[in-house]
N, C-alpha and C positions, 0 to 999 in steps of 0.2 A: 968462844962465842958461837950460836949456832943459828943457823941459817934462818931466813924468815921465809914460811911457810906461806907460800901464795890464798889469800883469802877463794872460797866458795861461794857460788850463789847458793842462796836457801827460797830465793823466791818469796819472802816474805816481806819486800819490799815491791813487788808485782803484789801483792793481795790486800796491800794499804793501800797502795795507789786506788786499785778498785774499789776498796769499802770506801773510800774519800768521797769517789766520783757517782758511786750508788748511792749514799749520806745527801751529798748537793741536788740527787738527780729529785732524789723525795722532799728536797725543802731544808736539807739541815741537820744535824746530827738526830736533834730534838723533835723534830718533823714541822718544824719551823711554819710558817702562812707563804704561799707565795705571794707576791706583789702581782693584782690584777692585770693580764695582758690587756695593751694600749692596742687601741684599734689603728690600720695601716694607715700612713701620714701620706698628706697630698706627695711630698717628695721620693716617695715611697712609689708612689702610682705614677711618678713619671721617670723612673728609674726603671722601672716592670716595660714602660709605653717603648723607651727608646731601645733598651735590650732588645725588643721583639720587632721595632718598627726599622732600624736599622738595615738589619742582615735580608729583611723582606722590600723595602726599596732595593737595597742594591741587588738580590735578584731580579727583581721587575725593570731594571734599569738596563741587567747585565741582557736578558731576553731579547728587551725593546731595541736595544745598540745592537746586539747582535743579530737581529733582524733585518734592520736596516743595513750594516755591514753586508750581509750574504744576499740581499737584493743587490747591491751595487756591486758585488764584485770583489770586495776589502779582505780580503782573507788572514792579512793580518792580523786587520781591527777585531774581526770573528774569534781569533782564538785568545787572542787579549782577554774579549766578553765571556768567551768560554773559563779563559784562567778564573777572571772576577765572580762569574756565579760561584765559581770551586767554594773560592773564596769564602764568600756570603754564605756558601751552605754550611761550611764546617761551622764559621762564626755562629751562623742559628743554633746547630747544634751544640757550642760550646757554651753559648747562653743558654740555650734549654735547659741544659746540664745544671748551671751553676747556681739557674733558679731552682731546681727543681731539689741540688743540696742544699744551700742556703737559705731560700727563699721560703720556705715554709715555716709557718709561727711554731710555736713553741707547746706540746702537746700538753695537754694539761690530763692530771691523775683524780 
């Protein structure tokens, strides 16, 4: 009995996958109709409002406290406020991000 010969990639399963995903990107194999994009839904625009209104309170929050901390004295409380800006900033920018991948409609050809 003789041994079995470990299979090879041919990559020809990497260049289906792509004709697949170029096929769906154009509508279909046939070139199919897309289905009209729906215009953005009210829950949509309060999804956008909170993402963005969020992380910009809690800076304007983390500024305000921490001001008032370094007038009194609180050196604490200041670096607390200073942790939470950190905070809030990265947050902004990890929502920028997620809209800015996700959140764009869908390009039409």
């Amino acid at each position: 009995m003789e041994p079995r010969s470990a299979l090879r990639p041919t990559g020809r399963r990497v260049f289906v996958f792509r004709m697949n995903k170029m096929q769906h990107e154009r509508g279909g194999p046939r070139g199919a109709a897309r289905e009209p994009a729906q215009p953005p839904s009210f829950g949509m625009f309060l999804l956008r409002l909170w993402l963005w209104a969020v992380p910009v309170v809690m800076i304007v929050a983390a500024v305000i406290f921490g001001t008032i901390a370094v007038v009194d004295g609180r050196w604490g409380l200041f670096v607390v406020m200073l942790f939470i800006g950190c905070i809030a900033v990265s947050l902004l920018v990890f929502h920028w991000w997620v809209l800015y991948r996700f959140g764009r409609p869908p390009r039409s050809e």
